[in-house]
N, C-alpha and C positions, 0 to 999 in steps of 0.2 A: 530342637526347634530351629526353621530356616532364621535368616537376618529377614530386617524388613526394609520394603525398597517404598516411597512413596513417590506419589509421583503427584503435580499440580502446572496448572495452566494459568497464565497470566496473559494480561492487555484483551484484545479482541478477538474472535471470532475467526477463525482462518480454514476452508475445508483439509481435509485430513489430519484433523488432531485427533478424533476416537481413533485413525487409522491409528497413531502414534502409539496411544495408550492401552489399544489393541496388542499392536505387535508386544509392546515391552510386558503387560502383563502374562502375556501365554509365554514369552522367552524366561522370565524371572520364578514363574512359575513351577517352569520344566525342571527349572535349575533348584527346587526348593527353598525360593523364598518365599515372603509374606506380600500382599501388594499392597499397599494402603491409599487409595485415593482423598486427595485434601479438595473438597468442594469448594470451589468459589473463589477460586484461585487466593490471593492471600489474605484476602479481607479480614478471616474470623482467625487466621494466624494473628497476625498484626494486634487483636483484643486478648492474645495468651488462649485462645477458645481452640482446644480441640475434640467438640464432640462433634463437629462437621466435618464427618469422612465417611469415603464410602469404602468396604474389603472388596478390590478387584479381583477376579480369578477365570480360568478359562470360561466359564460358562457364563458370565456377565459383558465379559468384554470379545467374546470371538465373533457375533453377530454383529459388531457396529464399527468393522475396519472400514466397510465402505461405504459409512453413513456419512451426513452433514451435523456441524453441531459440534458439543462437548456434553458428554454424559456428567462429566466432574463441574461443568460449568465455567464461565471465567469470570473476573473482575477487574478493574483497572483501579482499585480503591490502593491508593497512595498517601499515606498518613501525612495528619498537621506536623507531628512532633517524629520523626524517622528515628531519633537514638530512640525513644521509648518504645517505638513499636519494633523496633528492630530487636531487642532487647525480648521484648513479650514473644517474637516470634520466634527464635533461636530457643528461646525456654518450651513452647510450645513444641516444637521439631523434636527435643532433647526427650521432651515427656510423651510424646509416642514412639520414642525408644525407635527412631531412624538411622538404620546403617549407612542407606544410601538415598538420594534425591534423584529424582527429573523434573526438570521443570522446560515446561512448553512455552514457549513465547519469544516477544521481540527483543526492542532496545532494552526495556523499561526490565524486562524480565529478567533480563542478561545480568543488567545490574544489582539487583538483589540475590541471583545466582553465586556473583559474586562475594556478593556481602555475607549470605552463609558461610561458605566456606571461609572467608579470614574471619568469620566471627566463631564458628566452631572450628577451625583450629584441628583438621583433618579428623574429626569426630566423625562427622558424616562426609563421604564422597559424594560431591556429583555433577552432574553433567549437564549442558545445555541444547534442549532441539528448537533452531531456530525457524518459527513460520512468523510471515506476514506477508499479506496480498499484497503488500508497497514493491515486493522483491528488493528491498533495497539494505539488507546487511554485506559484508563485504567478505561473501566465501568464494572459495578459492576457483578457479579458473572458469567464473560466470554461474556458477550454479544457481540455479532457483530456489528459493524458500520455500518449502512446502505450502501448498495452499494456492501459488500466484498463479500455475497454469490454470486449474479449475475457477479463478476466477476472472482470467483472461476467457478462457473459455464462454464462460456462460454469459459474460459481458458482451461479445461480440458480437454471441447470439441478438442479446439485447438489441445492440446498434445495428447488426442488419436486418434485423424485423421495421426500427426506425428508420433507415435508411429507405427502404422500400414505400413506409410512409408518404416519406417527402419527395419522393418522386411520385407518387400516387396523388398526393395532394396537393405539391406546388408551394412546397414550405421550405423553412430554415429548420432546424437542428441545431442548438446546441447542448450537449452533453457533456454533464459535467461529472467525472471519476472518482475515485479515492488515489490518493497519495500524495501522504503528509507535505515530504520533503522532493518528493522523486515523479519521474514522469514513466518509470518502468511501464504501470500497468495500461496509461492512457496510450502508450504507445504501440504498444501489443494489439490491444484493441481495435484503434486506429489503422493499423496494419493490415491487419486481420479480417476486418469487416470492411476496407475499403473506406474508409470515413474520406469527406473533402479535404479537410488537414485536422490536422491533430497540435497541440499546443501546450510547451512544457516546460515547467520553469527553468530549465537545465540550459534553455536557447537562451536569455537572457544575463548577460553578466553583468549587469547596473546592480546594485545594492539596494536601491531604491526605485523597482519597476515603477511607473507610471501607468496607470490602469486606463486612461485614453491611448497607450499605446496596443495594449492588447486589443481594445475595442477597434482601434483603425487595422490593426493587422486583420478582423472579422470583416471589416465593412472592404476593406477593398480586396479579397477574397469573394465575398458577394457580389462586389463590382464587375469582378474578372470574369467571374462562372454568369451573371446576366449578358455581359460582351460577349460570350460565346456561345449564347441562345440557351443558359438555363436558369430558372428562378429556384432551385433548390439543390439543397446540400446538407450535409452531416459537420459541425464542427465540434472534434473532440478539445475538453477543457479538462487536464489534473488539475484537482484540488488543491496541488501544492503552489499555482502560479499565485492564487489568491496570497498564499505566505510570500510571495516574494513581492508583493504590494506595498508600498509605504502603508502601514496602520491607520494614520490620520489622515490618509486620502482614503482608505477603503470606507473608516468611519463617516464618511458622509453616506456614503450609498447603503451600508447592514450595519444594523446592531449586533458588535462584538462579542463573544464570551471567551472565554478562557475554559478548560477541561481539568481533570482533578490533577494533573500534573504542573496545571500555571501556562501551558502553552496555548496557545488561540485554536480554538476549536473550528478547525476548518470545514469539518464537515458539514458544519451547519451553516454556512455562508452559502449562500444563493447565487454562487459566481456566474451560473448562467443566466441567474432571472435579471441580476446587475445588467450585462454585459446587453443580454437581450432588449433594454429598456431603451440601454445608452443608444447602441449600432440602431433598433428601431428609430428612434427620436432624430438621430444624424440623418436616415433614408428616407426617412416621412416629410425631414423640414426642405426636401428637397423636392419633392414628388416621387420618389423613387418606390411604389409598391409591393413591398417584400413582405410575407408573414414568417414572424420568429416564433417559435415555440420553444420553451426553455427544460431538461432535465437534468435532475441528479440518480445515477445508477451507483450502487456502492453494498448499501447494507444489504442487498437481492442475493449479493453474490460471495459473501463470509461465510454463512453455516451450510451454502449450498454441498447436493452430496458430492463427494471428490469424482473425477473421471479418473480412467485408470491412470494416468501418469502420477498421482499423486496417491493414488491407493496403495501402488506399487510403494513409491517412493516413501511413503512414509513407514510403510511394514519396515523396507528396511533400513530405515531411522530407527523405529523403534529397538527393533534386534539388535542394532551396534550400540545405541545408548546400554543397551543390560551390556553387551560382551565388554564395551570401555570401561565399565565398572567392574563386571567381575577379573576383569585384568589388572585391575589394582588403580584404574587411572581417576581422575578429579580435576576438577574444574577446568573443565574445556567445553569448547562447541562442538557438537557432532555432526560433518559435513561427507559429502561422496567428491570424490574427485578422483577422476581417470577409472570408475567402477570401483576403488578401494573407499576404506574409511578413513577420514580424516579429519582428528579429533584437533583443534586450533584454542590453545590456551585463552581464557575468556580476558586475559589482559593483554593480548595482541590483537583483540579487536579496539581496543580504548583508542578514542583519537586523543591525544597529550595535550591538547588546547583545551577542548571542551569536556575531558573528564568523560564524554559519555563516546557510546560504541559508535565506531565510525559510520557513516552514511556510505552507500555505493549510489552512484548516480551515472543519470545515463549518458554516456561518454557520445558528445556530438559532434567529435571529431573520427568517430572508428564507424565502419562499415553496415552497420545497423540502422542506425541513425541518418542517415546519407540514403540509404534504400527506402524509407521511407521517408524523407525528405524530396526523394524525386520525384514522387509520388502524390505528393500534395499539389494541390492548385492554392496557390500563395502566387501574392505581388513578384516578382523578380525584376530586375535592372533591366531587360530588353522592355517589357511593358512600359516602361516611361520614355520608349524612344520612338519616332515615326516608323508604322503607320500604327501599329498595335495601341501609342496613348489615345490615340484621337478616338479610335473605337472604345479603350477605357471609359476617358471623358464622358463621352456619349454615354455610356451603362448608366453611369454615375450622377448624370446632369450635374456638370459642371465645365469648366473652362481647361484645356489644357495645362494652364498656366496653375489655376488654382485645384487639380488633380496631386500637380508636381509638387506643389510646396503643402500638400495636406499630408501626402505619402511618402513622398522619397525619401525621407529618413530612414525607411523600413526597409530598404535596400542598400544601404550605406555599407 
C-alpha cells in the first residue's frame, strides 16, 4: 500500500489553487500514493477532527486545473489558545497516518507549515506552495505568486470597463484594491488599464501617514486633469495605504475591526467612500463641480477561473511540490526561478524582527515603479511655478498663493 500525501489550503481564496491540487494529486498518484484532501483548510484540524477529508485522485481532481475556487475549501480560522490546537492538530495529521503534507497558502500558512514540521519531528515531510493575489512573499528573482496575474487580470478588465464609464459620464473614480501590506496588485492594475494614478502605501515613508495627505494628493490631481480640460478620471487606491494611516485619525472617519488573526481588517474599510466624501466636501466648499463615485474591486477577483499564465503555472507548482518530496526534501517553499525549481527553506523566508515571513514590496526606486509613475497625472514641482500654477489655481478656485501653501508639500 502506497504512503499518503495530504494536501490543505489555508488563508483566502487565490485563482489557481485546484490547478495546484490538480497537478500534485494526478503526480502523486502516478507515483502510487494515497491523496488525502483536508477540507477547510485547518479549522477541523485545530478541534483534533479528522473526518473532514475528501480522497483525491485522477478522476476528481483532473477536470478542475483550470477552474476558479478550491474544491478542498479554505479557512483563515486561527485558534484562541495556539499550543492547544497546535497539539490537537499535529495528533490529528499523525491519525491519518500522513507521510507527507502540502499545504497552499500565504504568510499565515507558511507559518503553521512551519510549526508541523518542528512539531513532528521529520515524521511527516512537507512543503509549501505560496499563492496570494497581494504578490507580496519574497521569491526569488520577482516571481509571481500564483494567483496575482489572473487577478491582475480580471481586475483591470474591471477598471477599464470603469474607466470608459467616467469618460462616458463625466465622473471621478475611485478604486479601491486588495492588499494588505503591499501596492503590487493596485499597480499592475493601474498600469494596465491606464488608471489616472494609482496610489500605494510603499510611496510614503512617514510612519504615521496623514489621511488629508492622501486626500489633497486626489484633489489636486483633480485639479490638474480639470486645468487641462477634463472632468473625469480613474484613481487607483491599495488597501494597504489605509494600514499605513494613523488608526486614531482613521477612527473618526470607519468603524474598525480587527480579523481572526488580531490585524485590522482592511478590506472592509471604505477607503474610497472616506476619501470620496473628504476630496467631494474640499471641491464643493469651493464651487468646484466634480462627481465622485466610490469602489471596492477585490473579492471579484480570488476564486475567479485562472487564465493560462497561472493554469500553467501552477500545474507545475504542483508537479515539483510531489517531486521535492519524493526526493526526500521538507520544509521549504516551492518557487521557479530561471525555468528551474527552487525549493527555499521556510526559515529563510522569516524576517528576524518580526518572527513572521518577510514582506516583498514594491521597490519605488527600480524601474517599474518609475514607468508608471510617469504615467500618472499627479501634482509635480513645475505645476507650482508660472504659468502652469495660475491655470492650477484657476481649476481649483483658489488664489495662487493659497494653491501653494495647500499643495506644495506634495512635491517636496
Amino acid at each position: 500500500m502506497g504512503k499518503n500525501l495530504g494536501i490543505v489550503v489555508g488563508g483566502g481564496p487565490a485563482p489557481g489553487i485546484n490547478g495546484v491540487i490538480s497537478a500534485a494529486t494526478i503526480e502523486a498518484t502516478n507515483r502510487g500514493m494515497n491523496v488525502i484532501g483536508i477540507m477547510d483548510g485547518f479549522k477541523w484540524l485545530y478541534r483534533g477532527d479528522t473526518r473532514h477529508t475528501l480522497q483525491l485522485n485522477n478522476k476528481n481532481t483532473w477536470p478542475v486545473h483550470s477552474r476558479g475556487g478550491s474544491i478542498l475549501r479554505i479557512s483563515r480560522d486561527f485558534p484562541d489558545n495556539p499550543e492547544e490546537s497546535f497539539r490537537a492538530m499535529i495528533k490529528a495529521l499523525k491519525a491519518l497516518k500522513l507521510h507527507y503534507l502540502i499545504t497552499i497558502g500565504g504568510d499565515g500558512t507558511s507559518f503553521v507549515a512551519r510549526e508541523i514540521e518542528k512539531r513532528t519531528k521529520g515524521e511527516i515531510s512537507i512543503v509549501h506552495v505560496p499563492k496570494t493575489i497581494d504578490n507580496d512573499l519574497p521569491l526569488p528573482g520577482g516571481a509571481q505568486t500564483f494567483g496575482f496575474e489572473t487577478a491582475r487580470h480580471w481586475g483591470t478588465e474591471i477598471v477599464s470597463n470603469i474607466k470608459e464609464d467616467a469618460r462616458t459620464t463625466g465622473r471621478w473614480y475611485f478604486v479601491t484594491t486588495m492588499g494588505r501590506h503591499t501596492g503590487h496588485l493596485a499597480l499592475g492594475i493601474g498600469k494596465a488599464a491606464g488608471s489616472t494614478l494609482t496610489i500605494i502605501p510603499e510611496e510614503f515613508p512617514e510612519k504615521k501617514l496623514k489621511f488629508s495627505k492622501v486626500a489633497d494628493i486626489l484633489e489636486s490631481t483633480i485639479i490638474k486633469r480639470i486645468s487641462q480640460g477634463f472632468s473625469y478620471g480613474v484613481a487607483i487606491l491599495a488597501e494597504g495605504v489605509a494600514g499605513s494611516i494613523d488608526a486614531n485619525e482613521l477612527s473618526k472617519y470607519e468603524c474598525l475591526q480587527n480579523d481572526e488573526r488580531g490585524a485590522l481588517r482592511l478590506s472592509e474599510i471604505q477607503l474610497g467612500r472616506i476619501l470620496q466624501h473628504f476630496v467631494h466636501t474640499e471641491l464643493e466648499n469651493r464651487k468646484v463641480d466634480i462627481k465622485i463615485v466610490h469602489k471596492t474591486i477585490g473579492y471579484e477577483l480570488r476564486a475567479a477561473d485562472p487564465i493560462p499564465f497561472d493554469a500553467e503555472y501552477t500545474r507545475n507548482l504542483g508537479y515539483s511540490a510531489v517531486k521535492y518530496l519524493m526526493k526526500g526534501g521538507s520544509g521549504a517553499l516551492i518557487s521557479f526561478y530561471e525555468g528551474k525549481i527552487k525549493p527555499i527553506p521556510l526559515r529563510k523566508i522569516i524576517d528576524p524582527a518580526t518572527k513572521r515571513t518577510r514582506v516583498r514590496y514594491v521597490n519605488t526606486k527600480a524601474d517599474p515603479y518609475e514607468v508608471g509613475r510617469q504615467y500618472m497625472i499627479r501634482l509635480e514641482k513645475e505645476d507650482l511655478t508660472p504659468p502652469r500654477v495660475a491655470k492650477l489655481a484657476k481649476a481649483g478656485r483658489l488664489s495662487v498663493d493659497e494653491l501653494r501653501e495647500k499643495f506644495s508639500y506634495l512635491v517636496k
